[in-house]
PyMOL Python script that loads the backbone (N, CA, C, O; Angstrom):
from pymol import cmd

cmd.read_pdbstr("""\
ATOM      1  N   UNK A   1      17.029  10.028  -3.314  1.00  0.00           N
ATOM      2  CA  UNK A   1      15.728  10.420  -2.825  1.00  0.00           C
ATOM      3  C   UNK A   1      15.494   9.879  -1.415  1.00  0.00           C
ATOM      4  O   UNK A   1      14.668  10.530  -0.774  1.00  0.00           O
ATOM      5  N   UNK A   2      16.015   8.879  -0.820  1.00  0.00           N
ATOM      6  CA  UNK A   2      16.260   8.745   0.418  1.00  0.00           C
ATOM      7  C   UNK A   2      16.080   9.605   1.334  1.00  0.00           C
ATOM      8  O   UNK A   2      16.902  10.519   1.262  1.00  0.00           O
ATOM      9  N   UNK A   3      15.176   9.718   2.363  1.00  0.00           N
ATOM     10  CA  UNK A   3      14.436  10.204   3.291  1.00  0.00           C
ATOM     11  C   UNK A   3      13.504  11.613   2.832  1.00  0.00           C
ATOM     12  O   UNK A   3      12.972  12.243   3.746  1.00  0.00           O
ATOM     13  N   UNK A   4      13.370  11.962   1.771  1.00  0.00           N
ATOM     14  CA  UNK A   4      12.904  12.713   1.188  1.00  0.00           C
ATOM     15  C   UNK A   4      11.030  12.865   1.816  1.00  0.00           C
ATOM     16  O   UNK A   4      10.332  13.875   1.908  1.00  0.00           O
ATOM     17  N   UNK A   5      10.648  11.152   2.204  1.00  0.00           N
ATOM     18  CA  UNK A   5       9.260  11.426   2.873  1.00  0.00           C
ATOM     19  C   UNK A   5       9.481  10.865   3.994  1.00  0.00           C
ATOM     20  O   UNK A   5       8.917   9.808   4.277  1.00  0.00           O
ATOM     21  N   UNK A   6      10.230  11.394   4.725  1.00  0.00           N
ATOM     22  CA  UNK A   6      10.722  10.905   6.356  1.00  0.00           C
ATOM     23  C   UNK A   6       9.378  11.370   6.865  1.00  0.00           C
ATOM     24  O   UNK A   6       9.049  12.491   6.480  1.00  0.00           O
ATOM     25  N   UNK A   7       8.488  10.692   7.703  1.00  0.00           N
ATOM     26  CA  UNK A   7       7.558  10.920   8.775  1.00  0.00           C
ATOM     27  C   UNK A   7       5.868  11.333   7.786  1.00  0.00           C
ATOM     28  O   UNK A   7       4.755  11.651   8.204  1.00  0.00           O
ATOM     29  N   UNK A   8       6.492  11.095   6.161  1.00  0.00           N
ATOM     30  CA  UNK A   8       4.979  11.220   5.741  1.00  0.00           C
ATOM     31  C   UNK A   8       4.372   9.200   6.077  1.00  0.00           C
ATOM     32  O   UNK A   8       4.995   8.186   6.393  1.00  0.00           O
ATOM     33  N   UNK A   9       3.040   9.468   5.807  1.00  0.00           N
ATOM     34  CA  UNK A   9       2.319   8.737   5.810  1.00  0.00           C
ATOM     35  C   UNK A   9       1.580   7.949   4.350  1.00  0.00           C
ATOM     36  O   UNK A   9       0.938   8.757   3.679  1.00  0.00           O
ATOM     37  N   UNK A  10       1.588   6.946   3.963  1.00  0.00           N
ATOM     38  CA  UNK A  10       1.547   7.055   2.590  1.00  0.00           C
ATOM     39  C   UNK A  10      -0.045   5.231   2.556  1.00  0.00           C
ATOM     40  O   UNK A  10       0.131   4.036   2.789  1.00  0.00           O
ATOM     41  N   UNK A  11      -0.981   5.806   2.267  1.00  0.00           N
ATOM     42  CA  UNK A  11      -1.784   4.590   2.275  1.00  0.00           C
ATOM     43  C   UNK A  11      -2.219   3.841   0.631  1.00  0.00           C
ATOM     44  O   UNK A  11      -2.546   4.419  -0.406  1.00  0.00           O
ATOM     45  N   UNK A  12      -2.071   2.417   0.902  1.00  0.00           N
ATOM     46  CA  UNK A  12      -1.905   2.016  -0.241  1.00  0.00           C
ATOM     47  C   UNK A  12      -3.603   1.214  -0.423  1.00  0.00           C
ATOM     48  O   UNK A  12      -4.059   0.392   0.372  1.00  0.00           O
ATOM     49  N   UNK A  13      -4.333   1.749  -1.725  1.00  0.00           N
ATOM     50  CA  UNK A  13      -5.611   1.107  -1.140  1.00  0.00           C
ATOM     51  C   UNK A  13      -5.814  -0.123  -2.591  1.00  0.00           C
ATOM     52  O   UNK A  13      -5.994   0.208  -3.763  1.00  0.00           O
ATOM     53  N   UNK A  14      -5.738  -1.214  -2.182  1.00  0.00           N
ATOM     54  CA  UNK A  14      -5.839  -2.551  -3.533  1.00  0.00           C
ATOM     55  C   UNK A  14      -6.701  -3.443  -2.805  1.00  0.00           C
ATOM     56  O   UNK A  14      -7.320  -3.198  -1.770  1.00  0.00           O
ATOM     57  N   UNK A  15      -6.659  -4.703  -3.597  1.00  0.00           N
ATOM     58  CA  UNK A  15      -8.269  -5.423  -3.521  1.00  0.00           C
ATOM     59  C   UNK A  15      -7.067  -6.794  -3.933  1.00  0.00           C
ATOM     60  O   UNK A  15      -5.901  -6.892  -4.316  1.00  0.00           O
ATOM     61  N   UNK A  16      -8.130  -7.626  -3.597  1.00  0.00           N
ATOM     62  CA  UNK A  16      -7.954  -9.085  -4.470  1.00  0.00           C
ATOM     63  C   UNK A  16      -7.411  -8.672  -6.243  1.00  0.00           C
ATOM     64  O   UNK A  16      -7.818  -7.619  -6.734  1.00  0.00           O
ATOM     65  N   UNK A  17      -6.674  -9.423  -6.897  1.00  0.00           N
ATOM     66  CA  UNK A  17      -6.496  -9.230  -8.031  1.00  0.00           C
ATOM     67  C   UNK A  17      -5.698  -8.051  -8.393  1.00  0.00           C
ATOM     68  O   UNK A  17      -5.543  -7.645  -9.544  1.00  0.00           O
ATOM     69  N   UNK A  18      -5.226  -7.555  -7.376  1.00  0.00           N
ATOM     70  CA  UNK A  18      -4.496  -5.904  -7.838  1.00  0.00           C
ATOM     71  C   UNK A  18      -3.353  -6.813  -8.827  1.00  0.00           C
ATOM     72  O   UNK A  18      -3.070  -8.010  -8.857  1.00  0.00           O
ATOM     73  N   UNK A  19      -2.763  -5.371  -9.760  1.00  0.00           N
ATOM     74  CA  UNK A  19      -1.448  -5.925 -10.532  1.00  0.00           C
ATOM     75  C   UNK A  19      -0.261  -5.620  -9.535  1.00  0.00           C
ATOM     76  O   UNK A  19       0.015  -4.554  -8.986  1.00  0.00           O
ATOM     77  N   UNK A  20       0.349  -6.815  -9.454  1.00  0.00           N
ATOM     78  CA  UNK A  20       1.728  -7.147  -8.164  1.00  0.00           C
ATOM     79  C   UNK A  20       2.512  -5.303  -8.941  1.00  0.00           C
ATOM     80  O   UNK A  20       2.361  -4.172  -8.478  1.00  0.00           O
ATOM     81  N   UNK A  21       3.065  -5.619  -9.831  1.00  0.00           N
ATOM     82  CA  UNK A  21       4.188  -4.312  -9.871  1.00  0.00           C
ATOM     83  C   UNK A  21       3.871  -3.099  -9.762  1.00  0.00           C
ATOM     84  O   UNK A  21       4.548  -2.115  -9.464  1.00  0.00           O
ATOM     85  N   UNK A  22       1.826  -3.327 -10.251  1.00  0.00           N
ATOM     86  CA  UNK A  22       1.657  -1.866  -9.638  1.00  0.00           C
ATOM     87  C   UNK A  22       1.490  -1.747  -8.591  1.00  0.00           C
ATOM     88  O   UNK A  22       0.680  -0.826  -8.493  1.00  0.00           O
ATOM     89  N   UNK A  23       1.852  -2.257  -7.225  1.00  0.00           N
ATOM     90  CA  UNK A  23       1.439  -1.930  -5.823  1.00  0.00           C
ATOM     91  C   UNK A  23       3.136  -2.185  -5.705  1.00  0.00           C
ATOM     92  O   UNK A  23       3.831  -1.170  -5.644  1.00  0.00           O
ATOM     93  N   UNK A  24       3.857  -3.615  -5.672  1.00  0.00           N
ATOM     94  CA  UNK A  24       4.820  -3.417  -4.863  1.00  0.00           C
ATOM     95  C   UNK A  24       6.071  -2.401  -5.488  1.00  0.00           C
ATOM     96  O   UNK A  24       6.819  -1.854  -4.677  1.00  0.00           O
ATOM     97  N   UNK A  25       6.205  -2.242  -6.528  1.00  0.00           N
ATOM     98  CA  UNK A  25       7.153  -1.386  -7.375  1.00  0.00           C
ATOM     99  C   UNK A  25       6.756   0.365  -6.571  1.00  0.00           C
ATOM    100  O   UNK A  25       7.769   0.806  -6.029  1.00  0.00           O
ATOM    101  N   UNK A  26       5.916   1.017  -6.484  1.00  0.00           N
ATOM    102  CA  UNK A  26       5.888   1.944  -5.755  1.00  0.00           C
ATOM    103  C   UNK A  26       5.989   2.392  -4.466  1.00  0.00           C
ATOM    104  O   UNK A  26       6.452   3.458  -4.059  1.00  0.00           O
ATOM    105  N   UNK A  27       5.250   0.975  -3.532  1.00  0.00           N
ATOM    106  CA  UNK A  27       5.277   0.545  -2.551  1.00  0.00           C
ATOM    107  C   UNK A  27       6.376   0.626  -1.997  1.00  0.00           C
ATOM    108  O   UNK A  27       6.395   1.014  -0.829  1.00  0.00           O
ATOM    109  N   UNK A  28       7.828   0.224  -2.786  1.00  0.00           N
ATOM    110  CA  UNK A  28       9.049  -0.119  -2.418  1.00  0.00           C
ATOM    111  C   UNK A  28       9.929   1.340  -2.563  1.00  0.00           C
ATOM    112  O   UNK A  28      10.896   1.621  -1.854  1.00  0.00           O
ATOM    113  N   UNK A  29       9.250   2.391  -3.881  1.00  0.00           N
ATOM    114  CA  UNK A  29       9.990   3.771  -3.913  1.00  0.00           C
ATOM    115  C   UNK A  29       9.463   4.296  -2.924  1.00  0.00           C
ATOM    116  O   UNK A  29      10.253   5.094  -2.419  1.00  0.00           O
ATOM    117  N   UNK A  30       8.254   4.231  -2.247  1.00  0.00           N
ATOM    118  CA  UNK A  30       7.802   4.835  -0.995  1.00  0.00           C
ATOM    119  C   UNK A  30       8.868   4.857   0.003  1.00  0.00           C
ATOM    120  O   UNK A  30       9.479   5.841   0.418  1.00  0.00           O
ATOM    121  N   UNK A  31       9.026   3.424   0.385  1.00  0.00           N
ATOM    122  CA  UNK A  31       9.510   3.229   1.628  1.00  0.00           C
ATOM    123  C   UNK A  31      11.059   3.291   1.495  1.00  0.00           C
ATOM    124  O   UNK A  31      11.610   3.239   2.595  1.00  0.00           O
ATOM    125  N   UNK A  32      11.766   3.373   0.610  1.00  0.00           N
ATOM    126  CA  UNK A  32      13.087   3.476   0.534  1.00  0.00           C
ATOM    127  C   UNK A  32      12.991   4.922   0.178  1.00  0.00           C
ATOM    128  O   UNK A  32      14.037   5.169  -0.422  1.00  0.00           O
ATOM    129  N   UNK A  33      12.052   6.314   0.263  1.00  0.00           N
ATOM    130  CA  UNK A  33      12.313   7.244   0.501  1.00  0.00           C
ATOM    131  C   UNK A  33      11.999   7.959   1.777  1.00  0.00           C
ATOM    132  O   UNK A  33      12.272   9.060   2.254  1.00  0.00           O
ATOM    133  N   UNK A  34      11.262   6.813   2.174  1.00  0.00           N
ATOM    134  CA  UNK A  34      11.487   7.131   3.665  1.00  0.00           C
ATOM    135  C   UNK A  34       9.896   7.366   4.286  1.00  0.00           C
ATOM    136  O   UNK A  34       9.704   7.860   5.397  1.00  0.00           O
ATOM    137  N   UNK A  35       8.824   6.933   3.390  1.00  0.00           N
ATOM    138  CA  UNK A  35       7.450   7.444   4.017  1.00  0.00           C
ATOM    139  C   UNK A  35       6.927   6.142   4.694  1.00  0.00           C
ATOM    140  O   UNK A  35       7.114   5.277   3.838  1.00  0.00           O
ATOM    141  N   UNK A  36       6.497   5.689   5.537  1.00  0.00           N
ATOM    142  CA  UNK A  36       5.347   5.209   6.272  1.00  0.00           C
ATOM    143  C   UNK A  36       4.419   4.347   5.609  1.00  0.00           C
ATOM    144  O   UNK A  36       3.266   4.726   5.817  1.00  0.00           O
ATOM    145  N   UNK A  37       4.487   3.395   4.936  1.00  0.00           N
ATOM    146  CA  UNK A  37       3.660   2.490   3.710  1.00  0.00           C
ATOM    147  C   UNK A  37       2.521   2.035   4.716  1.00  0.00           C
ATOM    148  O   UNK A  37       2.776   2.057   5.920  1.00  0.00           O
ATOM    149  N   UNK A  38       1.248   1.616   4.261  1.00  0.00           N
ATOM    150  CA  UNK A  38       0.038   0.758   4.939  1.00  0.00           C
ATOM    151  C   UNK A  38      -0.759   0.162   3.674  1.00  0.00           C
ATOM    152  O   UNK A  38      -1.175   1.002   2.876  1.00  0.00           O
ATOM    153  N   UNK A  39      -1.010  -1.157   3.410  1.00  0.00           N
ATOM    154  CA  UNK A  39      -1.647  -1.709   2.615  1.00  0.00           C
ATOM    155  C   UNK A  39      -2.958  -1.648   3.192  1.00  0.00           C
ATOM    156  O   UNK A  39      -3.262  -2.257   4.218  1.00  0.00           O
ATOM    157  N   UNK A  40      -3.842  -0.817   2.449  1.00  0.00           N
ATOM    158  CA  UNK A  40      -5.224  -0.777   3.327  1.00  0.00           C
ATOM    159  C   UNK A  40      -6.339  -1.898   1.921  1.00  0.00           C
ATOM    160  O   UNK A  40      -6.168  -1.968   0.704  1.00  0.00           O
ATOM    161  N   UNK A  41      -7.141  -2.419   2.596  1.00  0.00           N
ATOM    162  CA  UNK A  41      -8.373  -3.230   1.633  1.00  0.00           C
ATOM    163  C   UNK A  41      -9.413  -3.623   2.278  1.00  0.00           C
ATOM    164  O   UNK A  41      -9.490  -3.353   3.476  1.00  0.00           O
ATOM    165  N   UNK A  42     -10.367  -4.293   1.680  1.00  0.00           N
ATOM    166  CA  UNK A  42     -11.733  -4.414   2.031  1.00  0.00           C
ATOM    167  C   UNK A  42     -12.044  -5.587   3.047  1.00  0.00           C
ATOM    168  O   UNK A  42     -13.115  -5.825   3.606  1.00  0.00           O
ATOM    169  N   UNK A  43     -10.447  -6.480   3.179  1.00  0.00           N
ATOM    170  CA  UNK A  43     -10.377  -7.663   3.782  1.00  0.00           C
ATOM    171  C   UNK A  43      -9.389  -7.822   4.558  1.00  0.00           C
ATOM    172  O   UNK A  43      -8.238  -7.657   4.154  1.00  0.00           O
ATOM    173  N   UNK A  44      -9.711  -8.211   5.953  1.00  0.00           N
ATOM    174  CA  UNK A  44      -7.649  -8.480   6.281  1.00  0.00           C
ATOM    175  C   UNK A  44      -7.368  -9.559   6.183  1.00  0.00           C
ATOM    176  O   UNK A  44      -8.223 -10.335   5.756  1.00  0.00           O
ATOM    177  N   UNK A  45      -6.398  -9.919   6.447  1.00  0.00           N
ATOM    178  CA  UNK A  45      -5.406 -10.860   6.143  1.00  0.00           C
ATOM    179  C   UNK A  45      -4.077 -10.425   4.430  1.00  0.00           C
ATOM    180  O   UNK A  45      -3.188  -9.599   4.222  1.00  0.00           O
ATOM    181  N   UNK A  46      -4.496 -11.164   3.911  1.00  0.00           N
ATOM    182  CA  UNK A  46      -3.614 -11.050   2.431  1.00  0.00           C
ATOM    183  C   UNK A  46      -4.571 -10.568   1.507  1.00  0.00           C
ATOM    184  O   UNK A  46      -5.762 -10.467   1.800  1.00  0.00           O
ATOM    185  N   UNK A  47      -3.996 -10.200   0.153  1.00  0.00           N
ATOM    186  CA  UNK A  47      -4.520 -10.127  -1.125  1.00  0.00           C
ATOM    187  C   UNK A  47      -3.640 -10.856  -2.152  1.00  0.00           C
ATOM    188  O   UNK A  47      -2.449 -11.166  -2.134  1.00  0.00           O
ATOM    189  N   UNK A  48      -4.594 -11.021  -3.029  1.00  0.00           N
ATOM    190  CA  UNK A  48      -4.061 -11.776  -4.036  1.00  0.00           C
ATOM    191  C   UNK A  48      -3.790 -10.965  -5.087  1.00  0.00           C
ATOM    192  O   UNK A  48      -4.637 -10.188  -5.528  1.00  0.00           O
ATOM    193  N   UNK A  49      -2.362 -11.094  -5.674  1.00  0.00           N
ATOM    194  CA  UNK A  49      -1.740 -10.409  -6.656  1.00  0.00           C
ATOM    195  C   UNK A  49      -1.934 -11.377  -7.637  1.00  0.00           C
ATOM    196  O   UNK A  49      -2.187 -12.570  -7.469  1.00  0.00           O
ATOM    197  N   UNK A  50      -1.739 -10.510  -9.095  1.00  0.00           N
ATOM    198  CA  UNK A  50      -1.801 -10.868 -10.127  1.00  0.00           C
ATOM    199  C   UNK A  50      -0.796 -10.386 -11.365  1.00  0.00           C
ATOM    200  O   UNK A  50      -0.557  -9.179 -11.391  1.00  0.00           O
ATOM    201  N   UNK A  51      -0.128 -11.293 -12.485  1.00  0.00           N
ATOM    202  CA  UNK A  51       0.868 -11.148 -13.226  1.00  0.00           C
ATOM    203  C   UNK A  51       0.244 -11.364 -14.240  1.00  0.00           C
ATOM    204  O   UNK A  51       0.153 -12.440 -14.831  1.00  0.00           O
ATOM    205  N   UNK A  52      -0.340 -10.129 -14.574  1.00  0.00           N
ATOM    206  CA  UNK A  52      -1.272 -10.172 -15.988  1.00  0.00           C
ATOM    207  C   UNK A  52      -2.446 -11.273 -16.016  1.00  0.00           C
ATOM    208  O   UNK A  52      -3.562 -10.852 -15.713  1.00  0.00           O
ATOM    209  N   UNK A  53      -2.341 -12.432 -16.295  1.00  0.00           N
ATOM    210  CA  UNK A  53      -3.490 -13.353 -16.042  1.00  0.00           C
ATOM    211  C   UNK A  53      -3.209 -14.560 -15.036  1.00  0.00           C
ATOM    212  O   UNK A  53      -4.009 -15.472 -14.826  1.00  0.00           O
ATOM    213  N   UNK A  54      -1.773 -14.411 -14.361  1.00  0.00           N
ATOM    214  CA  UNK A  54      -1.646 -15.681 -13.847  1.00  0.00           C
ATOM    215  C   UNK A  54      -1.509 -14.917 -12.570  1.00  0.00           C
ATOM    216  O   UNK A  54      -1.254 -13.715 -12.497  1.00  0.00           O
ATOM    217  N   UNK A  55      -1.776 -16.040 -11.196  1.00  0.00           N
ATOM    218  CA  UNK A  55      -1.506 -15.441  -9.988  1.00  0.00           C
ATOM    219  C   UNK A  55       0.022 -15.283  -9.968  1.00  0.00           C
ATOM    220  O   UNK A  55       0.773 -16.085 -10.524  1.00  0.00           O
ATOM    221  N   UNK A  56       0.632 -13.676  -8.964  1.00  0.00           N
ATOM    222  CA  UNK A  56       1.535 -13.761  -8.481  1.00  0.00           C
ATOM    223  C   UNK A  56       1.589 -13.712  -7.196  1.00  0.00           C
ATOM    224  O   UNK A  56       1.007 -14.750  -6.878  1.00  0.00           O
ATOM    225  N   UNK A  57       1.969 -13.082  -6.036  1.00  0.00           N
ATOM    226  CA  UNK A  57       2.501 -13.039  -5.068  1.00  0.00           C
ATOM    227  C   UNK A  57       1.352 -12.117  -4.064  1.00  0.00           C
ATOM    228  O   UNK A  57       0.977 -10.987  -4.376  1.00  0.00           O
ATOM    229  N   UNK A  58       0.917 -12.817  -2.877  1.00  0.00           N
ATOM    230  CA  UNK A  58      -0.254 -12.406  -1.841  1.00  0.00           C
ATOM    231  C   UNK A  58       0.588 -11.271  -1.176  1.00  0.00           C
ATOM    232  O   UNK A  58       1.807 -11.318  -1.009  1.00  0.00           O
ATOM    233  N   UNK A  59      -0.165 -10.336  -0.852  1.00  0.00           N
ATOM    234  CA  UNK A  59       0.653  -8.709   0.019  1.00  0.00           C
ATOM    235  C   UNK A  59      -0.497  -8.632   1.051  1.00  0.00           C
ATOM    236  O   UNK A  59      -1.720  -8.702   0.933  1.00  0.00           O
ATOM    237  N   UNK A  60       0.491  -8.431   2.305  1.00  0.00           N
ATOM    238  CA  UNK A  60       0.053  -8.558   4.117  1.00  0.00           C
ATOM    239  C   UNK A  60      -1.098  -7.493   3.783  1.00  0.00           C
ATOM    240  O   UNK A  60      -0.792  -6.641   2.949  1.00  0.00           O
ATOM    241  N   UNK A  61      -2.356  -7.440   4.320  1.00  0.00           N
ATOM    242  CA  UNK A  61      -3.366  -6.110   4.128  1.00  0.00           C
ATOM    243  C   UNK A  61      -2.713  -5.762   5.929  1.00  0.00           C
ATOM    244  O   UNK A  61      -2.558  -6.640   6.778  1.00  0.00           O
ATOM    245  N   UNK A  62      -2.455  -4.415   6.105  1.00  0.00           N
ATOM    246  CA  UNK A  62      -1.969  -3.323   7.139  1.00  0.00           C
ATOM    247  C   UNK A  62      -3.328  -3.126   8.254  1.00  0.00           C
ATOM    248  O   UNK A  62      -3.458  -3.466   9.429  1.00  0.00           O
ATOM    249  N   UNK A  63      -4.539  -2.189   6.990  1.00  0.00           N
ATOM    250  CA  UNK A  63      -5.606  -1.963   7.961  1.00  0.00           C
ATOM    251  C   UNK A  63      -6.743  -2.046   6.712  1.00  0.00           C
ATOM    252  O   UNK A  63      -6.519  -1.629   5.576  1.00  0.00           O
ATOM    253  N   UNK A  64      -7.911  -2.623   7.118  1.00  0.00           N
ATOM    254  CA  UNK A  64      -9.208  -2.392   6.609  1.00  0.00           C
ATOM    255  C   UNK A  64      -9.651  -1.164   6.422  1.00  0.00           C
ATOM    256  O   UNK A  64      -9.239  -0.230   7.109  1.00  0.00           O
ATOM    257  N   UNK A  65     -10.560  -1.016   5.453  1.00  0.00           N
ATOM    258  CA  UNK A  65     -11.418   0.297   5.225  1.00  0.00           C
ATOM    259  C   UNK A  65     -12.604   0.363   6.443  1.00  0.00           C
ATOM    260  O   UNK A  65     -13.587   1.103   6.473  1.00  0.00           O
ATOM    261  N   UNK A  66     -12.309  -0.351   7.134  1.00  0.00           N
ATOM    262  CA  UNK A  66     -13.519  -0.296   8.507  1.00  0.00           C
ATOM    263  C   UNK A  66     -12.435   0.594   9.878  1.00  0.00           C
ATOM    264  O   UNK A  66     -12.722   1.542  10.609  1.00  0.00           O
ATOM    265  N   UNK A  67     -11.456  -0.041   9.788  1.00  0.00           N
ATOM    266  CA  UNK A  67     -10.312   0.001  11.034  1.00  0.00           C
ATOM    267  C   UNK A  67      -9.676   1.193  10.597  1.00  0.00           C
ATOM    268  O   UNK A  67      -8.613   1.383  11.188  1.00  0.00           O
ATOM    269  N   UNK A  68     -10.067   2.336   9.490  1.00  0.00           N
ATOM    270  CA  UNK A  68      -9.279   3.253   8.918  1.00  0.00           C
ATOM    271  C   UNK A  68     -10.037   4.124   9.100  1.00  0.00           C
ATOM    272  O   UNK A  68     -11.231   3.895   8.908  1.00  0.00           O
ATOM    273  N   UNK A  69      -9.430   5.963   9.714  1.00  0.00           N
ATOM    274  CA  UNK A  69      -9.647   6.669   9.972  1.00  0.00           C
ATOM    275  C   UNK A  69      -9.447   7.849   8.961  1.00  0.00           C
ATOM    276  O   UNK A  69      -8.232   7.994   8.834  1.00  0.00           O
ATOM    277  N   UNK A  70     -10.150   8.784   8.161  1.00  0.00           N
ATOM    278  CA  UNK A  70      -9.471   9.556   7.363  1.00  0.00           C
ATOM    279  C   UNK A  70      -8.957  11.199   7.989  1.00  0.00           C
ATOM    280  O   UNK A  70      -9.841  11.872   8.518  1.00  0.00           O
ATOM    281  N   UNK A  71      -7.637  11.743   7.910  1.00  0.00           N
ATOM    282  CA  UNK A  71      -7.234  12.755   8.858  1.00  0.00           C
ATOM    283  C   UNK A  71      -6.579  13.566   7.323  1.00  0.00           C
ATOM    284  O   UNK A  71      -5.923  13.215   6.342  1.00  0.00           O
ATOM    285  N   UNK A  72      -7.330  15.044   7.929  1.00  0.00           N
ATOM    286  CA  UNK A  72      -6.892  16.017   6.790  1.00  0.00           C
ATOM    287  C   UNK A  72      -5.230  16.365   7.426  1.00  0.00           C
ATOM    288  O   UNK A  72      -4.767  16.297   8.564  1.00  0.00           O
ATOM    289  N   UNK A  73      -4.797  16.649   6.463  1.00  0.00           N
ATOM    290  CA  UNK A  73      -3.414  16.756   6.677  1.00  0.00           C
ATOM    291  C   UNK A  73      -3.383  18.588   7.085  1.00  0.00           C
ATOM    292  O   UNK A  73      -4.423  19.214   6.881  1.00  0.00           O
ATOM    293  N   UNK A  74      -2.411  19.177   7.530  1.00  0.00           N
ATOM    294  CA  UNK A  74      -2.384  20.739   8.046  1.00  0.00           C
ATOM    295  C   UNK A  74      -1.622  21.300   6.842  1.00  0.00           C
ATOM    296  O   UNK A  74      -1.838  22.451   6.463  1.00  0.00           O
ATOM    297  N   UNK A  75      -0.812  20.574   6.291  1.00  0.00           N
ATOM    298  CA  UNK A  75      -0.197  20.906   4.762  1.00  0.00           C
ATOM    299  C   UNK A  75      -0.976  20.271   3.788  1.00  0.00           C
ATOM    300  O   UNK A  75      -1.704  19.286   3.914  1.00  0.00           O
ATOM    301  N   UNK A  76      -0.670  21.137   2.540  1.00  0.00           N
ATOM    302  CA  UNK A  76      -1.175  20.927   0.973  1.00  0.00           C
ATOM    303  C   UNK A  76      -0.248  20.042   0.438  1.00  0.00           C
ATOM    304  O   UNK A  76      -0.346  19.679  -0.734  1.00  0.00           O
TER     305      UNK A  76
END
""", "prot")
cmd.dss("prot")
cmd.show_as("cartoon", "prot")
cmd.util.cbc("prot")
cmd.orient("prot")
């Protein structure tokens, strides 16, 4: 599946507390098929992941929902 989303754009929108595998596990089929990943949230800096009830692993926030622009795409 490799380059399959060459030059798409793909925005990822989580919060404090998101579940780690559901953001980085897709996150990672995104970008190893080739699309454009952005962790967008309500805060910049990091978020805090979570492993069911215990903390796991903080993910870089890309762009805020303030600093984010929404653009209709010309394709369906």
């Amino acid at each position: 599946m490799a380059g399959k989303l060459t030059g798409k754009k793909v925005a990822i929108l989580a919060a404090d507390g998101f579940e780690e595998v559901e953001l980085t596990k897709p996150k990672k089929a995104l970008d190893d098929a080739g699309a454009q990943t952005s962790v967008v949230s309500i805060k910049s800096g990091k978020i805090q992941g979570m492993n069911h009830a215990d903390k796991g692993e903080t993910v870089a926030v890309d762009l805020t929902f303030v600093g984010t622009r929404s653009r209709r795409s010309s394709t369906p």
